[in-house]
Structure formats: structure tokens, C-alpha cells
C-alpha positions as CSV (number, residue, x, y, z in Angstrom):
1,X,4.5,-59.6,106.9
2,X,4.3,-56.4,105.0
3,X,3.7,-55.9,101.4
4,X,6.2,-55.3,99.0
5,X,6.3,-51.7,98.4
6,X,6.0,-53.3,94.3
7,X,5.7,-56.2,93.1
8,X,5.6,-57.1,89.4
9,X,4.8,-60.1,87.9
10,X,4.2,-61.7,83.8
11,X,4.3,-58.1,82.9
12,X,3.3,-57.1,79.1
13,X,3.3,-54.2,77.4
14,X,2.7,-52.4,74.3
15,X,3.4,-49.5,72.2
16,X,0.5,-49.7,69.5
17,X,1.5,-53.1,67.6
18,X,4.8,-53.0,69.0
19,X,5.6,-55.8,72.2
20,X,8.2,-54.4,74.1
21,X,7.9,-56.3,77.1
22,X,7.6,-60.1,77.5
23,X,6.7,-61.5,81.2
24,X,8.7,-58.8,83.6
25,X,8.8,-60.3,86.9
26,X,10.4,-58.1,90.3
27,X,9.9,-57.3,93.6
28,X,11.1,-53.7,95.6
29,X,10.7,-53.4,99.2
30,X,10.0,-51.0,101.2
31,X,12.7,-48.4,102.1
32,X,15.2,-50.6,99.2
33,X,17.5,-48.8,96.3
34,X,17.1,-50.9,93.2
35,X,18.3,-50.3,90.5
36,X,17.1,-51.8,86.4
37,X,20.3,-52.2,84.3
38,X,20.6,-53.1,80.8
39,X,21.6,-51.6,77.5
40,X,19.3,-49.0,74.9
41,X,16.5,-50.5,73.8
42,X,16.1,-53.3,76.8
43,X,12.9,-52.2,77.9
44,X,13.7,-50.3,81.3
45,X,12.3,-47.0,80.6
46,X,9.1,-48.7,79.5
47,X,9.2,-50.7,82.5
48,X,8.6,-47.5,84.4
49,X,6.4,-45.8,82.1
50,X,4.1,-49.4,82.5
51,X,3.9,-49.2,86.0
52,X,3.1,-45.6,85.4
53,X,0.2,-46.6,83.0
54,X,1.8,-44.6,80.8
55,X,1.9,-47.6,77.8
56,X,-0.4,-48.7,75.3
57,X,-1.7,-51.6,76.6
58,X,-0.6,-54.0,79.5
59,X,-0.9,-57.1,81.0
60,X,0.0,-59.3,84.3
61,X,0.3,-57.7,87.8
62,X,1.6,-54.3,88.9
63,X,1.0,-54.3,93.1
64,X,1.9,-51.4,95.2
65,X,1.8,-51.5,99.0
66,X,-0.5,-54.9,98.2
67,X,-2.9,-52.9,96.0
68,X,-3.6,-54.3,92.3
69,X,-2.8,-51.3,89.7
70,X,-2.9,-52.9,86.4
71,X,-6.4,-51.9,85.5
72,X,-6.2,-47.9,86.6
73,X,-5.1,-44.7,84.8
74,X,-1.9,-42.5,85.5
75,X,-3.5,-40.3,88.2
76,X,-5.1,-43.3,90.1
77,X,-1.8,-44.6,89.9
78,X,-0.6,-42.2,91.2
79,X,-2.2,-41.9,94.4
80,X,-0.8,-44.9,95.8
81,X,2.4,-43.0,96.3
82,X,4.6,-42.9,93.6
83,X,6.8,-40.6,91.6
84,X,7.8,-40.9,88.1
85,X,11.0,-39.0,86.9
86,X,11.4,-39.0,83.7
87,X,14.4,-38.7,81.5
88,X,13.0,-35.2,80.1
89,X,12.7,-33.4,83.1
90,X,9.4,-31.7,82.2
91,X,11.2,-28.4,83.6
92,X,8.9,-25.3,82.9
93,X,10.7,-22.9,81.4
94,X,8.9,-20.0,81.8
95,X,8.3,-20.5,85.7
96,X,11.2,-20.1,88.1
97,X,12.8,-22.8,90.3
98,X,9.7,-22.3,92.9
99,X,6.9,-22.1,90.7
100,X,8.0,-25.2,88.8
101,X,8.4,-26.7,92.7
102,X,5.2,-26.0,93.4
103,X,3.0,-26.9,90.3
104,X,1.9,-30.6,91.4
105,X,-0.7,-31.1,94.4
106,X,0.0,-32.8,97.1
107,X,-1.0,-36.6,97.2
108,X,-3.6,-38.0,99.0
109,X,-1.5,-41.1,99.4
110,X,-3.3,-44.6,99.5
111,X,-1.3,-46.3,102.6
112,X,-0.3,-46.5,106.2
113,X,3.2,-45.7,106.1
114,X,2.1,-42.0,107.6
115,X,4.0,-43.2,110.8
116,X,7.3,-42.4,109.1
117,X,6.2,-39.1,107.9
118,X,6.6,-41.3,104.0
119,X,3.1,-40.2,102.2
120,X,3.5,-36.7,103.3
121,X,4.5,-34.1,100.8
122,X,8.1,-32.6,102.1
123,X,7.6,-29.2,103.4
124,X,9.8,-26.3,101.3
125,X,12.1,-26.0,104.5
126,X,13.2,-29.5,103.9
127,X,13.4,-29.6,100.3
128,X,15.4,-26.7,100.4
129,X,17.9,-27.8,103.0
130,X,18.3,-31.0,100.9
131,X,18.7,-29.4,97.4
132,X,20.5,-25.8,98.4
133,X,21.1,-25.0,95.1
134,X,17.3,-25.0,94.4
135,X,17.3,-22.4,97.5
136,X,19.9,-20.1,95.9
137,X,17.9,-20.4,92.6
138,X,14.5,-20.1,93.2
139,X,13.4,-17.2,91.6
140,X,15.3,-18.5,88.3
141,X,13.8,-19.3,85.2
142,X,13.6,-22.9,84.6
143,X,15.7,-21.9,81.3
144,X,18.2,-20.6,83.3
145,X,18.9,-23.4,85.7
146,X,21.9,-25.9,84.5
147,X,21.1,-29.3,83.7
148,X,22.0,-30.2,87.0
149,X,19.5,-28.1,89.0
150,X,16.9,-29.0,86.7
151,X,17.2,-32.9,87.5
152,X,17.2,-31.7,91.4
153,X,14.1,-29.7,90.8
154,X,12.5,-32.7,89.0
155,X,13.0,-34.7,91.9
156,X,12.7,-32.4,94.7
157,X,8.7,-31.4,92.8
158,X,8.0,-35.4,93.2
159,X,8.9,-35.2,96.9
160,X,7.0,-32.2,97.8
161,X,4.0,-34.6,96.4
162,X,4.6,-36.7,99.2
163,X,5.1,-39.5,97.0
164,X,6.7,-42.7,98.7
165,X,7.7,-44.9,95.6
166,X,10.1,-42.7,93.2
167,X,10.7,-44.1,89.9
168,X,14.0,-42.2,88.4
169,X,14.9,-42.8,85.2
170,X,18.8,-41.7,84.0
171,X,18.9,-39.2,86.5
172,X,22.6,-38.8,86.3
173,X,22.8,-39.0,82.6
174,X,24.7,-35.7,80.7
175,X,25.9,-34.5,84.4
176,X,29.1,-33.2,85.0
177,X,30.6,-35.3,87.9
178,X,30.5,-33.3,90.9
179,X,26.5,-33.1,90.2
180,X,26.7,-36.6,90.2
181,X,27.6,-37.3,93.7
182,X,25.6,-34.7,94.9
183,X,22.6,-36.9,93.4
184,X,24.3,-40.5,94.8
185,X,24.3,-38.2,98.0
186,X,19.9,-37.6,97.7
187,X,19.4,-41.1,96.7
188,X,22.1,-42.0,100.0
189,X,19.6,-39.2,102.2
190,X,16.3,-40.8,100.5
191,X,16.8,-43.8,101.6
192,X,17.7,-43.2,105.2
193,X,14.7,-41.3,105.5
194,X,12.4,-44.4,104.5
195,X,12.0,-44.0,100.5
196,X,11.9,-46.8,97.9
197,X,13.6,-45.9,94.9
198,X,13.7,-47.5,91.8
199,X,16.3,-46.3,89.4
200,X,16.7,-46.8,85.8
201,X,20.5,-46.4,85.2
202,X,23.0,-46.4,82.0
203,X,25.7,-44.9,84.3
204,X,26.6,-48.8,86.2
205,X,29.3,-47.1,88.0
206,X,26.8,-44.6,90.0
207,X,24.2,-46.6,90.5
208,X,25.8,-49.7,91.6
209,X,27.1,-48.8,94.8
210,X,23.7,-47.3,96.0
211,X,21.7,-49.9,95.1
212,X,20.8,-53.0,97.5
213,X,19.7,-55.0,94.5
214,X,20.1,-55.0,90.8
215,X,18.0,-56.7,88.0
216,X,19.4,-56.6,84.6
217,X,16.8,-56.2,81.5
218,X,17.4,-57.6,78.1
219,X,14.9,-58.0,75.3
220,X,12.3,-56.7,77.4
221,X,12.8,-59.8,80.2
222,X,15.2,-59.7,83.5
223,X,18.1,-61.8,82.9
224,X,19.6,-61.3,86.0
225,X,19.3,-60.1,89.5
226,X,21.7,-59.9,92.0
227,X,22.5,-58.1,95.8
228,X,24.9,-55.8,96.7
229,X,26.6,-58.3,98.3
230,X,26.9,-60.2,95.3
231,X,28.1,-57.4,92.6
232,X,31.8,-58.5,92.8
233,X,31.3,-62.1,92.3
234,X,28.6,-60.6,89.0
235,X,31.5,-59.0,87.6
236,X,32.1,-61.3,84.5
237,X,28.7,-61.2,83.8
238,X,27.7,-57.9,83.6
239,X,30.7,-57.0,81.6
240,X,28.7,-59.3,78.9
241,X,25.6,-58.4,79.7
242,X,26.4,-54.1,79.9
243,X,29.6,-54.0,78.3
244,X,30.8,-52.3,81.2
């Protein structure tokens, strides 16, 4: 059977004194939307930054593709295919659309998912016919790109890595709507083409429907899971749980 693409379990983590998370336990895999629900404050974005290594420090078990993380830096980390989105963007704003698209190296990608063509950075071409507006805008500033293109160019850079495990983090938040389903739409493309996404998500009504599973974070602990399948039936609950 293969490994999970991630698997987390009696996760800790720090900020200096400060314990933000207490015993995170969850399990993505391969090719699966999932999305981390939960209110300000719950502990998702530093969920993501700890599988990053991007936390003071951590405890418990971070595996990707069946290899044990929790003991190596962010670049290390890296190299077992994944992609970390933050909410900032990190747009450069003094290089255009392309230069910013073609800052990061390309991964030499711990794994044997090759066979899918997942682990190989996306060439230009494709990223291109995926994100058009990134074609029509290439040689803009980064200043100049709305707040829309920038979130496609901060995903698209993470594909061109070749990165196989994208970590997005309120991707859609601050968008005007018809940018939003044209980023449901990537996330909809992503996953036919093989990816694992995991999405941190204020916005329940976009990420929902894309997502075959859910976990909900409270108090730095999931409180909940649940599949697609069972998101009607979760309804009550999440309304207490999200205020949704």
C-alpha cells in the first residue's frame, strides 16, 4: 500500500514560549483536496508553517511520501516535494510577472511519483496555458498585477518547482468573485493532474465543494473531520463550530 502523501501525528509547536499547537493528528493522500477549517487564531496557518519547519520548535511526526521530516530545516523540507503558499504572496515587486515565475529552482524532488510527470517542475508552456492571465501579463511589474494575478503567480512559481504536495493558505481571501472560481477552477485542474493539496480556508463556501475531506481546527487540535460525502449531514455542526 502506498504512503500517505502526509501524515501527521501528536504534532507540537511553538512560537518562542507561546504553545500554539497541542497533539495535531491528519492524514492527506495522494492526489486528495483537503481542506483545514476553523476560525482566527485556530492554529491552521501554523499548521502549515510547522510542516514547513517554519515554527519555533516542534514535536511528534510530520511524514511525507513515508519519509520522517520533523527533525530537518525548510529547504530539506522542501525537497520532498512540497509547496508552501502563503497568505502574503511574497510577490516581487520590482520583477515582472516572469521574473517573479522564474526566481525558485527547480526541485530535485525526493520520490517516485515521476511516472505521473508529479515531481517535475511545469514547463512555462503549461503554466501559461493554465493561468492566461499570467501570459498576457508577463512582462508586468509585480506592483502592477491585481491581487488576483498575484495569488495565480504565487501558485503557478510553486508549480514550476515541480513540487507535488502544495500547501495554500487563504488563497481566495480579498478576491473579487469571478477570481475566485477561476482559482476553484486550478485547484479542480490540480487535482486531475495528480496533485495533493492542502488548503487552509476562511472562505467554507469555496473550499468545501473541492475538497474530498475536511478537518476542522480549534484551539490548536482537530475537532472534527469529515468527507465530502458527509458535509450535508455536518451541517449543524459546522455552523457552531465556523459560524458559517
Amino acid at each position: 500500500m502506498a504512503a500517505a502523501a502526509l501524515e501527521i501525528k501528536g504534532l507540537q509547536a511553538w512560537y518562542g514560549e507561546s504553545h500554539v499547537l497541542h497533539g495535531v493528528d491528519m492524514v492527506v493522500q495522494p492526489g486528495e483536496v483537503v481542506t483545514l477549517l476553523g476560525r482566527n487564531g485556530a492554529g491552521r496557518t501554523t499548521t502549515l508553517r510547522a510542516i514547513m519547519g517554519l515554527t519555533g520548535r516542534r514535536s511528534g511526526s510530520i511524514r511525507v511520501n513515508g519519509h520522517e521530516t520533523i527533525g530537518l530545516v525548510t529547504h530539506r523540507i522542501a525537497h520532498y516535494g512540497i509547496g508552501y503558499c502563503p497568505e502574503e504572496r511574497g510577490i516581487f515587486a520590482s520583477l515582472s510577472a516572469q521574473e517573479n515565475l522564474m526566481l525558485p529552482p527547480a526541485l530535485k524532488v525526493k520520490g517516485k511519483r515521476q511516472e505521473q510527470g508529479i515531481g517535475q517542475a511545469m514547463s512555462i508552456q503549461e503554466i501559461y496555458a493554465m493561468f492566461p492571465n499570467l501570459a498576457e501579463r508577463r512582462a508586468s511589474q509585480g506592483t502592477r498585477l491585481s491581487g488576483g494575478e498575484q495569488q495565480m503567480l504565487a501558485v503557478a512559481r510553486i508549480l514550476r518547482t515541480g513540487a507535488q504536495l502544495l500547501l495554500l493558505d487563504e488563497i481566495s481571501e480579498g478576491l473579487a468573485p469571478v477570481i475566485v472560481q477561476a482559482l476553484a477552477q486550478m485547484i479542480v485542474t490540480l487535482r486531475a493532474k495528480g496533485y495533493t493539496v492542502v488548503m487552509v480556508e476562511q472562505n467554507f463556501h469555496f473550499a468545501a465543494p473541492l475538497a474530498d475531506r475536511s478537518y476542522v481546527m480549534e484551539h490548536g487540535r482537530i475537532v472534527e473531520q469529515f468527507s465530502a460525502s458527509e458535509l450535508q449531514s455536518k451541517t449543524a455542526v459546522l455552523n457552531e463550530l465556523l459560524g458559517v
